[in-house]
C-alpha positions as CSV (number, residue, x, y, z in Angstrom):
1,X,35.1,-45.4,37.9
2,X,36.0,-42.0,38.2
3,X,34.5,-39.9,41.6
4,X,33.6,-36.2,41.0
5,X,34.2,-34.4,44.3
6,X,32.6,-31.0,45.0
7,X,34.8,-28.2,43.6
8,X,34.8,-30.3,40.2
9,X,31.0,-29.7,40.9
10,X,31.4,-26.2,41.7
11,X,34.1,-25.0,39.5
12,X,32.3,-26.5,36.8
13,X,28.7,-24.8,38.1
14,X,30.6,-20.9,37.4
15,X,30.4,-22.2,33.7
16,X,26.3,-21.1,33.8
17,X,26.4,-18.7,35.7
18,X,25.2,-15.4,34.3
19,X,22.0,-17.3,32.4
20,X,18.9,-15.8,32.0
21,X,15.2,-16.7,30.5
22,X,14.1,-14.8,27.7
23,X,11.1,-12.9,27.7
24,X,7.7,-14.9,26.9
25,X,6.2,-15.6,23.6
26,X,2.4,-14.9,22.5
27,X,2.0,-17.8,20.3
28,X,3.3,-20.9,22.7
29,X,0.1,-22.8,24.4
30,X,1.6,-23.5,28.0
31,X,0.0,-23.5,31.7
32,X,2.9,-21.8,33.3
33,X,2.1,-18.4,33.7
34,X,5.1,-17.4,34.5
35,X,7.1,-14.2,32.2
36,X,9.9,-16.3,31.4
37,X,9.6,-18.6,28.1
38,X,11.4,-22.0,28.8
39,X,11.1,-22.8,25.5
40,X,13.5,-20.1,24.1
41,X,17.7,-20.1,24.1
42,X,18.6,-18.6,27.2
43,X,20.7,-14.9,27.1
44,X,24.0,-14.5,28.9
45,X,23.8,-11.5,31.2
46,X,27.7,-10.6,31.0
47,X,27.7,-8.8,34.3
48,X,26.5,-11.7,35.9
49,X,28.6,-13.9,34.7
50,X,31.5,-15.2,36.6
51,X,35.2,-14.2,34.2
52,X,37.3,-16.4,36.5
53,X,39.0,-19.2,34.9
54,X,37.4,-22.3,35.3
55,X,38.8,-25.8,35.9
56,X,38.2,-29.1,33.9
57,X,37.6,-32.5,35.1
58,X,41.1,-33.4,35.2
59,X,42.8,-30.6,36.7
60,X,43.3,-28.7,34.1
61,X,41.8,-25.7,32.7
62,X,39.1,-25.2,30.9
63,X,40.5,-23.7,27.2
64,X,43.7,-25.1,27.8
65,X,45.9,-25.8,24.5
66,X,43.7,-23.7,22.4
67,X,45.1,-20.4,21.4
68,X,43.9,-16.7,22.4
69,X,41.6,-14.8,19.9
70,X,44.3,-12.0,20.0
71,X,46.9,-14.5,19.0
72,X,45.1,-16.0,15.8
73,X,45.4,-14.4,12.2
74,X,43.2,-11.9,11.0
75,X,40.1,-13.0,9.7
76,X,41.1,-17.1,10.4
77,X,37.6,-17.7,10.5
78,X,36.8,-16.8,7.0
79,X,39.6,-19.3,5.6
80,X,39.0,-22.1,3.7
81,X,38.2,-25.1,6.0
82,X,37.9,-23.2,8.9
């Protein structure tokens, strides 16, 4: 059984950071009073969010053996199969 210690934990927390509610609905029924809907996707707030590269569970990192955007073909994503 593997055994997370805390900077898996906390490498792994900079992943969310930067998360933010959206603003409330009108037409949800819900005793919260709150601003915040908690039933809507959540926006990324890009200066919140923490750029530093990010470890995986094993050590790695995060994104490892994929290739750069700037690296792929022009318009890869638009190809067949893609």
């Amino acid at each position: 059984q593997k055994v997370y210690e805390n900077h898996h934990v906390e490498t792994n927390a900079r992943l969310f950071t930067g998360w933010w509610y959206n603003v409330r609905r009108g037409n949800v029924e819900d005793k919260d009073l709150s601003t915040h809907s908690r039933f809507d996707t959540m926006n990324i707030e890009l200066d919140w969010h923490d750029l530093s590269p990010k470890r995986d569970l094993n050590e790695g990192w995060i994104g490892d053996r994929f290739p750069l955007c700037v690296d792929l073909p022009s318009k890869h994503f638009l190809k067949k199969g893609a």
